[in-house]
N, C-alpha and C positions, 0 to 999 in steps of 0.2 A: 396456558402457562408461558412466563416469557422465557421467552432464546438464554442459554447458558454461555457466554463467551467464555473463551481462557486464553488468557494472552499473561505478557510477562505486565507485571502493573507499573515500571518507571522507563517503558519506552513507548514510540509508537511502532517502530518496526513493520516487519511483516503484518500486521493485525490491524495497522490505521483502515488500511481499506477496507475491513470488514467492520469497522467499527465507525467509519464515515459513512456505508451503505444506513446501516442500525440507523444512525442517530436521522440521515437526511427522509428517511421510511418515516420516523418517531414510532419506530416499531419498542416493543418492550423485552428488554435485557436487562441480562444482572453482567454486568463486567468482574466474573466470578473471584479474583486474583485480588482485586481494586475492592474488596467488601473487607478482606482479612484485615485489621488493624493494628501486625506486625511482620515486618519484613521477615521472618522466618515465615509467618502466616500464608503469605502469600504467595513463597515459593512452596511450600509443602502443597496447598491444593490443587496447584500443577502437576506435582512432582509424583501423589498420590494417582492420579488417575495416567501419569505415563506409565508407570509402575506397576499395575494391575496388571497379575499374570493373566487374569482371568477376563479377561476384556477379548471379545470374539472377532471383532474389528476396531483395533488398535488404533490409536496416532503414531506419528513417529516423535512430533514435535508441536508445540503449540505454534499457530493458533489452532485451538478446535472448538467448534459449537455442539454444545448438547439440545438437543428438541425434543423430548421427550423421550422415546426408543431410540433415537438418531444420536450418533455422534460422528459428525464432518470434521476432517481437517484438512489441512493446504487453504490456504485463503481461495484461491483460484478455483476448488472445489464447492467448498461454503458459499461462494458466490452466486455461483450457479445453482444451485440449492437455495439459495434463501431470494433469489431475484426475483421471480416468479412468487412467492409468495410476502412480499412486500411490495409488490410492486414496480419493479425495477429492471425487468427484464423486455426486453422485445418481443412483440405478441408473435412471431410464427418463427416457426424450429432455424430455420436458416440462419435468421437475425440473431436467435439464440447461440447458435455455434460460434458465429462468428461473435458476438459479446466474449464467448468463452475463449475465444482465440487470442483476441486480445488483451483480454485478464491473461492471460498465460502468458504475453508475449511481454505483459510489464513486469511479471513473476522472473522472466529472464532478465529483465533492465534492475531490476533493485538487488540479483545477484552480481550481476556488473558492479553496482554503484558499492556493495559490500566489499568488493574485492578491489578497491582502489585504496581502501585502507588496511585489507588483511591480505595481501597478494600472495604468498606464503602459505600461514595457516591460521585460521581463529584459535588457534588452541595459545601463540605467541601474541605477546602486546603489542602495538602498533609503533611502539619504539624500537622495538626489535628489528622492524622491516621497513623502515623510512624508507631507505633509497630504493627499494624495492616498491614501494607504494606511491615514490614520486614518478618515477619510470610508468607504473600501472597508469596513475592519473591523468599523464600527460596524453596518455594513449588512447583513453576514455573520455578524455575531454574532448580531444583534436577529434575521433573517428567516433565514438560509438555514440557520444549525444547526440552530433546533428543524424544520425541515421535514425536513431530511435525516434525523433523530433517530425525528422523529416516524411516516417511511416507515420504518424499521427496526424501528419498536417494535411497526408495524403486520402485518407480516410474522412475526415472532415471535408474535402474541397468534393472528394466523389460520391457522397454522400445523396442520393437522387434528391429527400427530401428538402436538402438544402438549410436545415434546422441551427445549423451551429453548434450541432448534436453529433456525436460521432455512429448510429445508429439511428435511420428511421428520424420522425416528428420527435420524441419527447428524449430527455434526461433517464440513460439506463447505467447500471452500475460501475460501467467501465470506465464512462462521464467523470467519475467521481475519482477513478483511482487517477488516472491523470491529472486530476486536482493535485493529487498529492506528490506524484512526480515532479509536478513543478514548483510546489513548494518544499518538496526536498530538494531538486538540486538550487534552486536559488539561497537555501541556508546551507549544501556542502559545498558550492563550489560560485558563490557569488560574484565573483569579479568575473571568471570565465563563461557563468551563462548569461550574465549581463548582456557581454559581448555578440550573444547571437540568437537570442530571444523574439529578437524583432524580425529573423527570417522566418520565422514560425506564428505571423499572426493569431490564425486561427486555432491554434493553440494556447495561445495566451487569454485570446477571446471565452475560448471555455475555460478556461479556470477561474476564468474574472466571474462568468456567469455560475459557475458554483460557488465561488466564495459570497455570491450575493444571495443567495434562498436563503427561506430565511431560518430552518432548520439548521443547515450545515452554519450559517452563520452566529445563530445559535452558540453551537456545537464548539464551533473556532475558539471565542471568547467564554468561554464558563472552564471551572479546572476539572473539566472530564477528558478536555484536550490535553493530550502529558506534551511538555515542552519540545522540542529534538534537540539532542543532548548528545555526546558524546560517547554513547553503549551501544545507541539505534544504528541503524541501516543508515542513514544521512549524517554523517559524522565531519564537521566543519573544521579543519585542518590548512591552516594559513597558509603553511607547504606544500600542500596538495593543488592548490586552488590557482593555476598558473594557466 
């Protein structure tokens, strides 16, 4: 049977990584939300299974995968869940923990990057909290990217296999989400990671190398890739961007 995703269908948000693992697998999914053929449609069959009293282990929020009896949520969880069985994962338990550590540890960088423009509250518009969101940005730019940058650069360079891989010889799914770190911050905050991109080689090095498979490239180019836009997690604000 294929993988059940549910995510929100007009962003990539939290769910690109689960849905750039999918596509670079060519594992088989329904993008359950993205089948509905109206905008009410396609929030109800989210909304229907949050909703379910009777649901024995819940979601709290999407994204969540259905596998037959299985239903995964947290992206960072689904990963780890679905690595190993698409292929994606690091053959011995160690590797595997740590793939998982680092899935968790970008699960903390795209709460960062959310909270540069809702620094306050999501529940208020981001008009609401400019000066609050310029203050957060400037602070997130200056300190928390090159930290986060500088953990991944570090990871790659100690890396025994020496693969260009942030784990071991091959391409595992972590690979992938840092694809999309750097293709979100270089659409929220482009003039400022311009500027320090180039400290981060081997970072840059792997995203170039997954943007080139030819699955994920694939994937880039067809409109199963939703745009990033101004709802998602990577929200590009001319204000913010200093």
């Amino acid at each position: 049977m294929a993988y059940q995703f549910y995510y929100w269908s007009v962003i990539q948000g939290r769910g690109e990584v689960v849905r750039l693992a999918l596509e670079e697998a060519g594992a088989d999914y329904i993008d359950v939300a993205r089948e509905e053929t109206s905008e009410d449609g396609r929030r109800d069959v989210i909304l229907t299974k949050l909703q379910d009293e009777n649901l024995i282990c819940p979601p709290f929020a999407p994204p969540f995968l259905v596998d037959g009896d299985f239903m995964i949520a947290q992206a960072a969880n689904i990963l780890q869940y679905l690595g190993p069985r698409i292929g994606l994962s690091p053959g011995d338990e160690h590797s595997c923990l740590f793939a998982h550590q680092i899935q968790l540890t970008v699960t903390d960088l795209l709460m960062e990057v959310h909270d540069t423009h809702h620094p306050i509250s999501n529940a208020l518009y981001f008009e609401d909290q400019i000066e609050e969101a310029k203050k957060r940005s400037a602070g997130f730019i200056e300190n928390r990217i090159p930290k986060h940058m500088a953990y991944y650069e570090k990871i790659l360079n100690n890396n025994p296999a020496q693969s260009n891989w942030l784990i071991g010889h091959d391409l595992t799914y972590p690979d992938l989400s840092i694809f999309q770190v750097v293709e979100g911050l270089r659409y929220a905050f482009p003039k400022a990671f311009s500027e320090i991109e180039g400290n981060f080689p081997k970072v840059i090095a792997l995203h170039d190398a997954v943007a080139k498979r030819s699955n994920v490239s694939e994937y880039l180019t067809s409109d199963r890739r939703i745009p990033f836009n101004t709802m998602g997690i990577f929200r590009y604000y001319p204000e913010l961007d200093t």
